[in-house]
PALUM-173639 format. One record per atom (N, C-alpha, C): atom name; residue number from 1; y, x, z. Coordinates in pm, whole numbers, plus 32768, in hexadecimal, padded with zeros to 4 digits. Layout:
<romis>
CA | NUM | Y | X | Z $
...
</romis>
This chain:
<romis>
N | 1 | CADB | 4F37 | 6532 $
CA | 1 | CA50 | 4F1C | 6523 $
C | 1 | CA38 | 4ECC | 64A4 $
N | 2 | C9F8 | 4EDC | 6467 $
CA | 2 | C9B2 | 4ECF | 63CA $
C | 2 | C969 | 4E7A | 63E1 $
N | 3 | C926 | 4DDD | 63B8 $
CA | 3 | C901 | 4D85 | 63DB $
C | 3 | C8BD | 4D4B | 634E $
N | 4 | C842 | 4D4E | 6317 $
CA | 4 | C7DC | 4D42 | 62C1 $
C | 4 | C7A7 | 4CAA | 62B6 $
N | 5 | C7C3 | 4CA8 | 6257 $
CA | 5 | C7A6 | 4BED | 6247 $
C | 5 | C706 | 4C07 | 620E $
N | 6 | C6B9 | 4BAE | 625D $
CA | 6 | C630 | 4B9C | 6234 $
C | 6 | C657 | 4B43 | 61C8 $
N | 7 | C5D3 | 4B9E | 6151 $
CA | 7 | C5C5 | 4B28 | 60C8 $
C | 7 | C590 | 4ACC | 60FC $
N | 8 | C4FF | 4AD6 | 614F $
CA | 8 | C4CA | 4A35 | 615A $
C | 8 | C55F | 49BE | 61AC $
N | 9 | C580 | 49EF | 61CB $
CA | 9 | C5F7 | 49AA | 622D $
C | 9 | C616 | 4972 | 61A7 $
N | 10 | C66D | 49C4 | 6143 $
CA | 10 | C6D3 | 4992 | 60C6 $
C | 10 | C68A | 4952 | 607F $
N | 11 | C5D4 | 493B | 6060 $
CA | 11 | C5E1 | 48E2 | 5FE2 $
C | 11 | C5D5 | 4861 | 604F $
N | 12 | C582 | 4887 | 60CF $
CA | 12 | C585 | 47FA | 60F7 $
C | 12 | C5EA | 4799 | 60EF $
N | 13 | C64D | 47E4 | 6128 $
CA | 13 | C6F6 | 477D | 613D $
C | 13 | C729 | 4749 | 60BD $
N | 14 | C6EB | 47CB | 6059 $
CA | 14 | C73E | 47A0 | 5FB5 $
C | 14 | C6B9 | 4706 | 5F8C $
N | 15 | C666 | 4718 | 5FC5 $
CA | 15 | C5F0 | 4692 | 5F6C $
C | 15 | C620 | 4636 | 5FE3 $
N | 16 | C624 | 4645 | 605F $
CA | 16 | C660 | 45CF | 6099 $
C | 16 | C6B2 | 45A1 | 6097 $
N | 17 | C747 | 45BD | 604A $
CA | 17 | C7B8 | 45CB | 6016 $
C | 17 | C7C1 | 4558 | 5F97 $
N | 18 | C75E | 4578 | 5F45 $
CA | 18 | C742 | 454F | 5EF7 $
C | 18 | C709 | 44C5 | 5EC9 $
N | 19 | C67E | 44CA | 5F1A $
CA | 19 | C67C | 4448 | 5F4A $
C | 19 | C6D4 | 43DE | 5F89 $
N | 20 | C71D | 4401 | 5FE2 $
CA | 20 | C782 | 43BB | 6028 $
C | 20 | C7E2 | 4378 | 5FA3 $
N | 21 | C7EE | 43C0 | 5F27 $
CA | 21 | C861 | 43B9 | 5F0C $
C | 21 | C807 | 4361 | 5E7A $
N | 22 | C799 | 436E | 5E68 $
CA | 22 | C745 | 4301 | 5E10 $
C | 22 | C74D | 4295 | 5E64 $
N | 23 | C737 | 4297 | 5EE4 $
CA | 23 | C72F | 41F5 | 5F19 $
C | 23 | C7BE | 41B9 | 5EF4 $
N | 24 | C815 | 41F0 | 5F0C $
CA | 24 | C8A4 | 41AD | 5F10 $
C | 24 | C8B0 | 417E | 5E89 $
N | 25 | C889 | 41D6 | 5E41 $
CA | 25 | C88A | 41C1 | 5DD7 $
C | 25 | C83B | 411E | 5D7F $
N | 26 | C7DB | 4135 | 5DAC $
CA | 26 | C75F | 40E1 | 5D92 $
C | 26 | C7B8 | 4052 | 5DD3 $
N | 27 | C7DC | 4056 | 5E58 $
CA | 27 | C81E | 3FDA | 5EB2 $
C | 27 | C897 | 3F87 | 5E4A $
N | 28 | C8DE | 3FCE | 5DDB $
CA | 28 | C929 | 3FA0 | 5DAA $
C | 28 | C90B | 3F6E | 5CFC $
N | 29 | C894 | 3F8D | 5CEA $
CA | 29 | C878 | 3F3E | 5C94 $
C | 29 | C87B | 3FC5 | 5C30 $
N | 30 | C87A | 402C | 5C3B $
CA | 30 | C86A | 4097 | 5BD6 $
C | 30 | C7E2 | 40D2 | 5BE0 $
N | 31 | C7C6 | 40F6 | 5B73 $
CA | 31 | C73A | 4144 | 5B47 $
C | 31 | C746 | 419D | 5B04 $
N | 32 | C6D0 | 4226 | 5AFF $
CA | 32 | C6CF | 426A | 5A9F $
C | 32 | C697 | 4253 | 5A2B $
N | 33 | C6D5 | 4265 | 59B2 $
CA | 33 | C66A | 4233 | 592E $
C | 33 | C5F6 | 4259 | 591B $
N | 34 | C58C | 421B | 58C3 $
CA | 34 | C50B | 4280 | 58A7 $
C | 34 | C534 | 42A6 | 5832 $
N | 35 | C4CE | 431B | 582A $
CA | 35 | C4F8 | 4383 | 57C2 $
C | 35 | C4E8 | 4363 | 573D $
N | 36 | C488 | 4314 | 572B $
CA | 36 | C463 | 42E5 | 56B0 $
C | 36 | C502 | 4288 | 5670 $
N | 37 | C569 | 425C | 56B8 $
CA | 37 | C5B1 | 4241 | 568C $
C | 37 | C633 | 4296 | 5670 $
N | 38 | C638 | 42F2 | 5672 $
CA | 38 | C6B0 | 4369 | 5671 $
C | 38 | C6D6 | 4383 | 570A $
N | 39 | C703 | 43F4 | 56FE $
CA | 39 | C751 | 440C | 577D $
C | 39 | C7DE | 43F0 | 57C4 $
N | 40 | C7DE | 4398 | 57E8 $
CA | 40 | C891 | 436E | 5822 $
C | 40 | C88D | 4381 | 58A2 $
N | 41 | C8FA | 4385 | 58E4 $
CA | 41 | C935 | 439E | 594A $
C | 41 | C8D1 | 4352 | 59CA $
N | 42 | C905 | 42AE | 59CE $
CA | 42 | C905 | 4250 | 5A11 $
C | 42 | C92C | 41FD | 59C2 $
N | 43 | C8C5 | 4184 | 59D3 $
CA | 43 | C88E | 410B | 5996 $
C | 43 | C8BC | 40A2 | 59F3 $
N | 44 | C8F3 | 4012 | 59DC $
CA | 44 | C933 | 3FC0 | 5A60 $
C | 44 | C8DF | 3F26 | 5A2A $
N | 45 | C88F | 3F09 | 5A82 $
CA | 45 | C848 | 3E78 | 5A4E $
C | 45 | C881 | 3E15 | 5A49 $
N | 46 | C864 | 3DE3 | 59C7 $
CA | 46 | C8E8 | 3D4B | 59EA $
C | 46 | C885 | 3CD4 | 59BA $
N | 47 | C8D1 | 3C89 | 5A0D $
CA | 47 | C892 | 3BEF | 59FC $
C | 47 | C84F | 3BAE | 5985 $
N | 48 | C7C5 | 3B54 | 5972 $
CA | 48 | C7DC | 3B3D | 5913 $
C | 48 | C847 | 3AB4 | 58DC $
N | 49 | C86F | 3ACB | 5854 $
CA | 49 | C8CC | 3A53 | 583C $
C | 49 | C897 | 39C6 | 585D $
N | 50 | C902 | 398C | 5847 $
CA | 50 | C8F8 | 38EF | 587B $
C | 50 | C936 | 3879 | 5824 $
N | 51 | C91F | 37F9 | 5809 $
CA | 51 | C95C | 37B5 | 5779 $
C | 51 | CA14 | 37B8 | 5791 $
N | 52 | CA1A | 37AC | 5827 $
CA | 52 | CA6A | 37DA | 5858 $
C | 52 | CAF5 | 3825 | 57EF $
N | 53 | CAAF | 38B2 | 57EE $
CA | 53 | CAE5 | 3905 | 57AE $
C | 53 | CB28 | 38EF | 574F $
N | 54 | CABB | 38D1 | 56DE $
CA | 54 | CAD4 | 3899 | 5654 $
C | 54 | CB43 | 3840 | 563F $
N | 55 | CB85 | 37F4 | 56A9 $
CA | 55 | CBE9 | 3773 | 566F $
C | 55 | CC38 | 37C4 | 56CC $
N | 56 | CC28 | 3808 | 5711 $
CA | 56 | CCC6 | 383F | 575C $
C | 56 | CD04 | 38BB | 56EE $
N | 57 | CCA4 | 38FD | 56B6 $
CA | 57 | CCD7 | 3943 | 5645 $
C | 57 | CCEE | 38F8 | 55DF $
N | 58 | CCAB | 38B3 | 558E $
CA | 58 | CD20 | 3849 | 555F $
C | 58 | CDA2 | 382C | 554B $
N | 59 | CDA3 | 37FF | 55BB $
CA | 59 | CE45 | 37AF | 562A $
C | 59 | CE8A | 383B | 5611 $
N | 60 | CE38 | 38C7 | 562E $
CA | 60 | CEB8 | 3940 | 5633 $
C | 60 | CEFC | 394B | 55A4 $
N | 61 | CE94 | 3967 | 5554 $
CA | 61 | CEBD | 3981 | 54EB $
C | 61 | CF0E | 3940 | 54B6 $
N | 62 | CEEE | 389A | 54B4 $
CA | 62 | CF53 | 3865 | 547B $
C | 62 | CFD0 | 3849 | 5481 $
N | 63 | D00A | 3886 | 551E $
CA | 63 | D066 | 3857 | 5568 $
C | 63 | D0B7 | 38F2 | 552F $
N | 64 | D052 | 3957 | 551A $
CA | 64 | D0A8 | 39E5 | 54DE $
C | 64 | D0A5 | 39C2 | 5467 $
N | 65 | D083 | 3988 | 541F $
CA | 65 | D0C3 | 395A | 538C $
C | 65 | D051 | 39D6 | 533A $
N | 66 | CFE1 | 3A14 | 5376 $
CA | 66 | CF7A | 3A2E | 534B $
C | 66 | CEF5 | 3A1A | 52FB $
N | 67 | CF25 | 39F0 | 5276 $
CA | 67 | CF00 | 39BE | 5222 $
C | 67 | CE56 | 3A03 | 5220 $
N | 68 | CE50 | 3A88 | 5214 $
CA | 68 | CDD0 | 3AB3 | 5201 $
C | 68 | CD82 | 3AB3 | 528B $
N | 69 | CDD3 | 3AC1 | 52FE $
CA | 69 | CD7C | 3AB9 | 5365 $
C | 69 | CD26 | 3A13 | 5384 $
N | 70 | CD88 | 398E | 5351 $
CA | 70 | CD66 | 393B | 5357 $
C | 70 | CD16 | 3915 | 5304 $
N | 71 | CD02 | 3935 | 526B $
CA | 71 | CCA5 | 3932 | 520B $
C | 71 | CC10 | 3956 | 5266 $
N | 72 | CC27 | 39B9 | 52A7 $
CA | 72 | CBB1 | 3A05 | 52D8 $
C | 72 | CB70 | 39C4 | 5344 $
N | 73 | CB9B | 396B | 536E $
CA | 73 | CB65 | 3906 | 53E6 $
C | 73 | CB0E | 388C | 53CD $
N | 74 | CB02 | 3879 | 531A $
CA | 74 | CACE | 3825 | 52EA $
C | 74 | CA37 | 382B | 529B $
N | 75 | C9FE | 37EF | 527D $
CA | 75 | C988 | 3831 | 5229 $
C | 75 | C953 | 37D2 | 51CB $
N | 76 | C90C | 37C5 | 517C $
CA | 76 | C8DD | 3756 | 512F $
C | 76 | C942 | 3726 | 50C4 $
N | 77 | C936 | 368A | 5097 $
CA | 77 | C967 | 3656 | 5010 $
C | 77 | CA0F | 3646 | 507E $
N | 78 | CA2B | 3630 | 50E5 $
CA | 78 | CA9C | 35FB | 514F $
C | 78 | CB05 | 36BD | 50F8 $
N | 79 | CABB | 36FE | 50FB $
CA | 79 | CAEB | 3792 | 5123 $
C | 79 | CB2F | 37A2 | 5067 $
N | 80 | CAC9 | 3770 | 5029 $
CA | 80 | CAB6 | 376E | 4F91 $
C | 80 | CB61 | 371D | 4F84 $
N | 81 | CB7A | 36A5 | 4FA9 $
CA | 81 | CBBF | 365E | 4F82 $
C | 81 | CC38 | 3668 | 4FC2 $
N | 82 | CC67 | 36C8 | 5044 $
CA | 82 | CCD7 | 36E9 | 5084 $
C | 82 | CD07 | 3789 | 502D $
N | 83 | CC9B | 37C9 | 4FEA $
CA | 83 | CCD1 | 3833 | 4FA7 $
C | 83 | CCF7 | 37F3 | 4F17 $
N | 84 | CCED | 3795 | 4ED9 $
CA | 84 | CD32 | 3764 | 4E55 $
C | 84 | CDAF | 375F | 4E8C $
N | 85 | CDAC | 36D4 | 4F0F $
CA | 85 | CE0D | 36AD | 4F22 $
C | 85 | CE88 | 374F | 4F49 $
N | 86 | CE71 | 37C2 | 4F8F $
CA | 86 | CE98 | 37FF | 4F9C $
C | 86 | CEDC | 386C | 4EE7 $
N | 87 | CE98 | 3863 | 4EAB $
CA | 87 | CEAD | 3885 | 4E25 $
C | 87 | CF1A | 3858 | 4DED $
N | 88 | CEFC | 37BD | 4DE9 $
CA | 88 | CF3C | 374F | 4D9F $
C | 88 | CFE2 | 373F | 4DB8 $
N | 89 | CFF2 | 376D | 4E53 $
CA | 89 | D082 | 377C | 4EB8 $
C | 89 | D083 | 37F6 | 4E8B $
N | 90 | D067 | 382C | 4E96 $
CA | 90 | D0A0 | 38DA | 4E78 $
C | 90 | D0B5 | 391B | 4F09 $
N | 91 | D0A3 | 3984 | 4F0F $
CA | 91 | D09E | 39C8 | 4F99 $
C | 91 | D0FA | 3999 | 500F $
N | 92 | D182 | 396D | 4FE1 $
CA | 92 | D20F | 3954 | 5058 $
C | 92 | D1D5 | 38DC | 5040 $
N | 93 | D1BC | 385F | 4FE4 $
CA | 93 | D1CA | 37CC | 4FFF $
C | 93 | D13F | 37CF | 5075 $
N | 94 | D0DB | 3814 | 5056 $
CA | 94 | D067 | 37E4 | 50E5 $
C | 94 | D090 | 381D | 515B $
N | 95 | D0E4 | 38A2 | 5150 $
CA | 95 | D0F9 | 38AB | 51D6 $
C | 95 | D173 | 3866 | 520D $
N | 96 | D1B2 | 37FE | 51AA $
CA | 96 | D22A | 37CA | 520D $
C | 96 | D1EC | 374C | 521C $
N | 97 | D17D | 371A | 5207 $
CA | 97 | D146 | 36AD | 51FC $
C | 97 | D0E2 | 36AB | 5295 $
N | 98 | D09F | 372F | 529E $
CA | 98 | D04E | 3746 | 5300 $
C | 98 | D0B0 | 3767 | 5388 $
N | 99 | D119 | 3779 | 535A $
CA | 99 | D198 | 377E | 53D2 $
C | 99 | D1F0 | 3704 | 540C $
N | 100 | D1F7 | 36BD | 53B6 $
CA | 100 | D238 | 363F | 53CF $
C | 100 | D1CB | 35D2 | 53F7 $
N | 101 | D141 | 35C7 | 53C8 $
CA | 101 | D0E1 | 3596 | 5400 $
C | 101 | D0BC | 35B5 | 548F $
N | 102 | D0D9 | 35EE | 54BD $
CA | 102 | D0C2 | 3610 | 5549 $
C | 102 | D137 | 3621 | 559A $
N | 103 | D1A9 | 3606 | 556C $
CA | 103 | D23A | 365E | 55A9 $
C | 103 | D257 | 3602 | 5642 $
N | 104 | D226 | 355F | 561C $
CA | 104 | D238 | 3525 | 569B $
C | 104 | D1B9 | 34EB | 56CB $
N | 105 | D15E | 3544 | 56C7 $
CA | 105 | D0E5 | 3552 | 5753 $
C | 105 | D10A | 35AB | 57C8 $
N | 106 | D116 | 3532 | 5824 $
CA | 106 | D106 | 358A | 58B7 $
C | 106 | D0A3 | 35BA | 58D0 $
N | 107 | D041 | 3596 | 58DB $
CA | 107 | CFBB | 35CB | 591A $
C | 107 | CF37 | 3561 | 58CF $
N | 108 | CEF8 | 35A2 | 58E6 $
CA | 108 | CE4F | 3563 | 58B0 $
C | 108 | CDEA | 359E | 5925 $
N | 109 | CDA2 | 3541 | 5912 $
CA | 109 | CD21 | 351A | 5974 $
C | 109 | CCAF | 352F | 590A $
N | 110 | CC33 | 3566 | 5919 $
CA | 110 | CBDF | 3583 | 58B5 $
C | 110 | CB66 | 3566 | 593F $
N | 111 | CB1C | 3514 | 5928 $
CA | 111 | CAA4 | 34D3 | 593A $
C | 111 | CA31 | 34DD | 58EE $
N | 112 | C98E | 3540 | 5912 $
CA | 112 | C929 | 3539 | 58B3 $
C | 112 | C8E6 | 34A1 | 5913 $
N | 113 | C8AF | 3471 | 5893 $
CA | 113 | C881 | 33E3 | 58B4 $
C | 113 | C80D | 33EF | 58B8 $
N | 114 | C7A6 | 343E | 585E $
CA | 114 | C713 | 3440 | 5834 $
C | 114 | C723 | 34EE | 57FD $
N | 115 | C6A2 | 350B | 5803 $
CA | 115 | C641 | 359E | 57D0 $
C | 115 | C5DF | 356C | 57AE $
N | 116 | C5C9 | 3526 | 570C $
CA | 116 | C549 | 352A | 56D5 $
C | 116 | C4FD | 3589 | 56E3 $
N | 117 | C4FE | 361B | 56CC $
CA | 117 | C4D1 | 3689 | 56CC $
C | 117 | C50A | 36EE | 571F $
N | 118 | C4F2 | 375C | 56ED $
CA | 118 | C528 | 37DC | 5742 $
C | 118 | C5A4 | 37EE | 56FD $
N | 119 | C5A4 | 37F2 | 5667 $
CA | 119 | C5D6 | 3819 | 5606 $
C | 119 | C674 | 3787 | 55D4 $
N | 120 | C639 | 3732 | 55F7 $
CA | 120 | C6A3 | 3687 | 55E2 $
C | 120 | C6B8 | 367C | 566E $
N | 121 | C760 | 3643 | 5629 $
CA | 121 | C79C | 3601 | 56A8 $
C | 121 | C802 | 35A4 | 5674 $
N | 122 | C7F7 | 352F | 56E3 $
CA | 122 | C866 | 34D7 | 56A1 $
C | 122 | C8E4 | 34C0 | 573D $
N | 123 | C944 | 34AB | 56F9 $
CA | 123 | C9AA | 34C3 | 5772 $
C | 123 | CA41 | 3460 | 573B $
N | 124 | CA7F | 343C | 57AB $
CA | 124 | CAF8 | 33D3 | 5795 $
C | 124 | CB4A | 342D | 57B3 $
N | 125 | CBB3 | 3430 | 577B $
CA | 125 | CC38 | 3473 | 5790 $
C | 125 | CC94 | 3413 | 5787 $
N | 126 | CCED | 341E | 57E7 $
CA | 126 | CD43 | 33B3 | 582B $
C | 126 | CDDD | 33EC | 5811 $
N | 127 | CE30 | 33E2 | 57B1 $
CA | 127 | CEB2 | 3431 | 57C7 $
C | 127 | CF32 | 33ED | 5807 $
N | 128 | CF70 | 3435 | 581E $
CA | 128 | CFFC | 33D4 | 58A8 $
C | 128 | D06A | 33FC | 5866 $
N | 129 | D0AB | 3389 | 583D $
CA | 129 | D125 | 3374 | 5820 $
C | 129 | D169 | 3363 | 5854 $
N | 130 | D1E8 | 3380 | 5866 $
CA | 130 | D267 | 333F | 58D2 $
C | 130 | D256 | 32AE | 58DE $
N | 131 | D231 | 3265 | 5881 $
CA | 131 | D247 | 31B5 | 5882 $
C | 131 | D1CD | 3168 | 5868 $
N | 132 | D167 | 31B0 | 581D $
CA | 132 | D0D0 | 318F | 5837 $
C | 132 | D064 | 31ED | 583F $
N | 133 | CFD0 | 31DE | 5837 $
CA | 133 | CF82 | 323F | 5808 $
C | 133 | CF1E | 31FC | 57AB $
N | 134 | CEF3 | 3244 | 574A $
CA | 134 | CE8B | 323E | 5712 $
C | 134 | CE12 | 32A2 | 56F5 $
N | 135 | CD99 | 325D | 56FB $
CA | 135 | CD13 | 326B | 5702 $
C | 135 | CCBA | 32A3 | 568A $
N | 136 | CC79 | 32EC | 5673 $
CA | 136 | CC36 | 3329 | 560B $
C | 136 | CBCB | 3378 | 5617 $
N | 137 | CB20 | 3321 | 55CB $
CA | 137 | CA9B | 3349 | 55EE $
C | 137 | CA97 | 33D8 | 556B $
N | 138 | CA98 | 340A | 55AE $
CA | 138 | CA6A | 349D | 5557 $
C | 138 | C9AF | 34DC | 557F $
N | 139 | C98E | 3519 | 5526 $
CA | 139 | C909 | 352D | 54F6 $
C | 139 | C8FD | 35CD | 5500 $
N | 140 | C8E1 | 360C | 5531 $
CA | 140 | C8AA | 36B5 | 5523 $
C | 140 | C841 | 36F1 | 550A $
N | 141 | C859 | 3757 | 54F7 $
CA | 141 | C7B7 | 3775 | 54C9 $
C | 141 | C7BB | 380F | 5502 $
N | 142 | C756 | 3871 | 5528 $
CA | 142 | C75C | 38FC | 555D $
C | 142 | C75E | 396A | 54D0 $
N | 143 | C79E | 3966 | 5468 $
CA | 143 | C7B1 | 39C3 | 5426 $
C | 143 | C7C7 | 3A97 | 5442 $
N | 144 | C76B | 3AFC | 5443 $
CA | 144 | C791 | 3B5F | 5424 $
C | 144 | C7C1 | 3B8A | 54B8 $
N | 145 | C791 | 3B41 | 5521 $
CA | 145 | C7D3 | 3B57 | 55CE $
C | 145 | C84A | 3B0D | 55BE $
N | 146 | C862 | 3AD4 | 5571 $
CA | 146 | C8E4 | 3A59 | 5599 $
C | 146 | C903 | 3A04 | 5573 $
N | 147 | C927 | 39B1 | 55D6 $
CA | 147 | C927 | 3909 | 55D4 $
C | 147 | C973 | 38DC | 5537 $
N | 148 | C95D | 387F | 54E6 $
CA | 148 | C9AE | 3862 | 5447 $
C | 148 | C9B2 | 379F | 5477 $
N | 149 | CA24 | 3794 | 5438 $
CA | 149 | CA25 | 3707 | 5431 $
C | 149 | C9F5 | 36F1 | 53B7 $
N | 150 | C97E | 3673 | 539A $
CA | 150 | C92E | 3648 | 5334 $
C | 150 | C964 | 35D1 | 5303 $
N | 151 | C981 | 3580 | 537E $
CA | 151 | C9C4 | 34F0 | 532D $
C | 151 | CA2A | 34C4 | 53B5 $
N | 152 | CAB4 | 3469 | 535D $
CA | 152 | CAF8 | 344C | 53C5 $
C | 152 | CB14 | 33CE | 53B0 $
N | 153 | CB14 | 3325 | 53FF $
CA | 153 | CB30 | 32DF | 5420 $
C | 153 | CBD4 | 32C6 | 53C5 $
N | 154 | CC13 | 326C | 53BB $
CA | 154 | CC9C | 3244 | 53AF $
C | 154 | CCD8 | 3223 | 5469 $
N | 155 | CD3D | 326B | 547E $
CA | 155 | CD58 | 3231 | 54EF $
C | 155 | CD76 | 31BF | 54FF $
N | 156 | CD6C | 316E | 5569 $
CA | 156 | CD84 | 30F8 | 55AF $
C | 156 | CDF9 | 30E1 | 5633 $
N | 157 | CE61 | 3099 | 5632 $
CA | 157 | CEB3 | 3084 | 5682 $
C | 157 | CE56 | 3057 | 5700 $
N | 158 | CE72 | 306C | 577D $
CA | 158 | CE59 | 3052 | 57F4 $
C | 158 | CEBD | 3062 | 5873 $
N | 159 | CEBB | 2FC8 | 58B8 $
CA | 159 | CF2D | 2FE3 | 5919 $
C | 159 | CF08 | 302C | 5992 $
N | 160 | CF4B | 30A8 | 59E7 $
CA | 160 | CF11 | 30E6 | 5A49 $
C | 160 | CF51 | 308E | 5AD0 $
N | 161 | CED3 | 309B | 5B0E $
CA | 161 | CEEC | 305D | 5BC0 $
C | 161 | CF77 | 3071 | 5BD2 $
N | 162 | CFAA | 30E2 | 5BE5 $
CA | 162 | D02E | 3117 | 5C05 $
C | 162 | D076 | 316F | 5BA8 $
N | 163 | D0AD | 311F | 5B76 $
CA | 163 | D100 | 317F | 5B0E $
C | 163 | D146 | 31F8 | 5B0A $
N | 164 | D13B | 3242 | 5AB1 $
CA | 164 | D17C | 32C3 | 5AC1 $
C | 164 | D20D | 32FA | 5B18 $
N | 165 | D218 | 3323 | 5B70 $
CA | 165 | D2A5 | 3333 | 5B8C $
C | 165 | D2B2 | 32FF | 5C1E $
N | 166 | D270 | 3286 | 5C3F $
CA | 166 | D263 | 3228 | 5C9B $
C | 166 | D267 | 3283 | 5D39 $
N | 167 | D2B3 | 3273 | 5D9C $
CA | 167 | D2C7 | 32A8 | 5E11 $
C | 167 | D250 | 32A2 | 5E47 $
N | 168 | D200 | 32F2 | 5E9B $
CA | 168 | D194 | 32F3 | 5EF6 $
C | 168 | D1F9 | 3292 | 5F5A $
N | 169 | D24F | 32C7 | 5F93 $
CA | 169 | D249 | 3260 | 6009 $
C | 169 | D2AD | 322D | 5FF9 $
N | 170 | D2DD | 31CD | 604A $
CA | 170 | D36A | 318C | 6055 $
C | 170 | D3B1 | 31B1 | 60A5 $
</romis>
């Protein structure tokens, strides 16, 4: 016996199909583009940045001995005067400089303190040493969708509650 699939049956299931599979879609944070912007696949929304950002890329770059990525985290006369200095060393002296400057940070703490604006932010970055840490007020600004350091503090020695290394319990 020969068994005839109704069309109305098939587009219904294919548009309810469909839908089902936009919601899931939609649930995970994907959209379809509008057209006015070209046609791609699937589009994935992401957060907007945070000052956050800006000094943890930083910290990456410099720790990869990423001379241009770290240039790029900066902006203003601060940005002006780390690319001489980068010149002046020659490509290997800044990146063994930007490597050994960071080689014994354990960890950093990055604290925004104030949001003058939407656009300014000021924030403490705290870095951890095996034997101390020190403290440093850095300045941002919202450049181009991303966070730039504008001005940075000289760090300051500070003793931590519990020093690095220190047993949670006894």
């Amino acid at each position: 016996m020969i068994r005839r699939i109704d069309l109305k049956t098939a587009l219904t299931c294919g548009a309810l199909l469909t839908v089902f599979a936009l919601a899931v879609l939609r649930s995970n944070h994907w959209q379809l583009p509008n057209p006015p912007s070209g046609w791609r696949a699937l589009t994935v929304r992401r957060a907007p940045p945070n000052p956050e950002d800006g000094i943890y890329a930083m910290f990456d770059a410099a720790r990869a001995g990423d001379a241009k990525a770290y240039l790029d985290c900066f902006s203003g006369p601060l940005r002006d005067q780390l690319a001489a200095t980068a010149r002046d060393d020659a490509a290997a002296g800044f990146k063994s400089y930007l490597l050994s400057q960071n080689a014994g940070v354990q960890g950093m703490a990055v604290t925004v303190t104030d949001r003058p604006s939407p656009d300014e932010a000021r924030a403490r970055l705290e870095y951890v040493y095996s034997d101390h840490n020190e403290v440093q007020n850095i300045r941002l600004k919202l450049e181009g969708g991303r966070w730039k350091i504008v001005n940075m503090d000289a760090t300051q020695p500070v003793q931590p509650v519990v020093p690095y290394g220190t047993k949670a319990t006894d």
